[in-house]
C-alpha positions as CSV (number, residue, x, y, z in Angstrom):
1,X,0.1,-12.1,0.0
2,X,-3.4,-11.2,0.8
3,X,-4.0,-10.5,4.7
4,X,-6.9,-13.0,4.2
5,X,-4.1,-15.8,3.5
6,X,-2.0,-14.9,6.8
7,X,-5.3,-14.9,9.0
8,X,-5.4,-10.7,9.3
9,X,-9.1,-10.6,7.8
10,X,-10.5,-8.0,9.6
11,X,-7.5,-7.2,11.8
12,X,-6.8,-3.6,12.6
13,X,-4.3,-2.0,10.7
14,X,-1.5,-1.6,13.4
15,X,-1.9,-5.6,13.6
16,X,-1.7,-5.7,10.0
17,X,1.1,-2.7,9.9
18,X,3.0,-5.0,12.5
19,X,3.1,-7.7,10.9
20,X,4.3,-5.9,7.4
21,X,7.3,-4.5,9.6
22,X,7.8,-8.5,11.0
23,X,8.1,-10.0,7.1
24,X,9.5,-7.0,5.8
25,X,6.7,-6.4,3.1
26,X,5.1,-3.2,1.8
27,X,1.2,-2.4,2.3
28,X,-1.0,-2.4,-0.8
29,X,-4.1,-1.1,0.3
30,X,-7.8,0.8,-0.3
31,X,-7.8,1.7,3.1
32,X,-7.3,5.6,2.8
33,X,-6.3,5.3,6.7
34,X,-2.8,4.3,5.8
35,X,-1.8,7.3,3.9
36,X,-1.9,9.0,7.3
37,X,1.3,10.7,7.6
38,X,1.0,11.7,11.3
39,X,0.1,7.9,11.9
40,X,2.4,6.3,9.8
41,X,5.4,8.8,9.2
42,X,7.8,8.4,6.4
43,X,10.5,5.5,6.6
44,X,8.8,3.8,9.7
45,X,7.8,1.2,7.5
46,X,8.6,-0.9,4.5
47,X,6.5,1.3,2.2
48,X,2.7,2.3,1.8
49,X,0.7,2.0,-1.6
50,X,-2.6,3.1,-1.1
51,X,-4.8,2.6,-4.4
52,X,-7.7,4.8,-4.6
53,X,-9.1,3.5,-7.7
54,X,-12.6,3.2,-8.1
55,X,-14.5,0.6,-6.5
56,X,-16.2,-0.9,-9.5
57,X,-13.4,-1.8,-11.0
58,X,-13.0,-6.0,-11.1
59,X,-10.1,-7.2,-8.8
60,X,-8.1,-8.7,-11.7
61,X,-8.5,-5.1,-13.4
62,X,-7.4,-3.6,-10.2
63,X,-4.5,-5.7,-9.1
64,X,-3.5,-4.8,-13.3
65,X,-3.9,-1.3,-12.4
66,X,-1.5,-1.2,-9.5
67,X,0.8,-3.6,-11.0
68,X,1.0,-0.7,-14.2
69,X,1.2,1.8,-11.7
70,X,4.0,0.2,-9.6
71,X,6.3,-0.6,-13.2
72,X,7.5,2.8,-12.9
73,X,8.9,2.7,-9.5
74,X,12.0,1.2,-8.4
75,X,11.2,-1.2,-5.3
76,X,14.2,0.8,-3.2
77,X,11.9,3.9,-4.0
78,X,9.0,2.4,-2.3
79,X,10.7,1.6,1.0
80,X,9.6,3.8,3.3
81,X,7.5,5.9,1.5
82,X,3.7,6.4,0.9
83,X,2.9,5.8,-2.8
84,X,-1.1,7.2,-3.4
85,X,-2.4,5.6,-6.5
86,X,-5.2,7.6,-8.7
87,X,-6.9,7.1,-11.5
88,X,-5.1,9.6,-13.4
89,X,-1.5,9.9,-11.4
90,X,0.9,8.8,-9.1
91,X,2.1,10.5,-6.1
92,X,5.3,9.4,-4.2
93,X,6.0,10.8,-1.0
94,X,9.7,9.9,0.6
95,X,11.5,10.5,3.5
């Protein structure tokens, strides 16, 4: 689900981080303003994934690239934890 589709173009990111909480769904983002610890701690949400891939990569390459990157990790892993995505590793922080 793209924020695009649910009419959260453009939305700030509490919006957007409020409605993720509402549905129950994890953040997939570029935005390197979610991997803010101090703003969004460990296990106050359903789980961060902040990509920070490089931006000429296509979106079908990218969306392949996190889907890879995300194989390795068990979804109950995810929840409530901020997952950083690099070209060359994964982090996973947990609460």
């Amino acid at each position: 689900m793209d924020v695009r589709d649910v009419g959260l173009g453009g939305a700030p990111d509490s919006t957007i981080l409020a409605h993720a909480l509402r549905q129950k769904l994890a953040i997939v983002t570029a935005d390197l303003g979610f991997a803010s610890l101090l703003t969004y701690p460990l296990g106050s949400h359903n789980g961060i994934v902040v990509a920070r891939l490089p931006q000429e990569l296509s979106v079908t390459t990218l969306n392949k690239r996190i889907a890879e990157a995300l194989k390795g990790i068990a979804k109950e892993d995810i929840a409530g934890a901020l997952v950083i995505i690099e070209p060359e590793r994964i982090r996973l922080r947990q609460a």
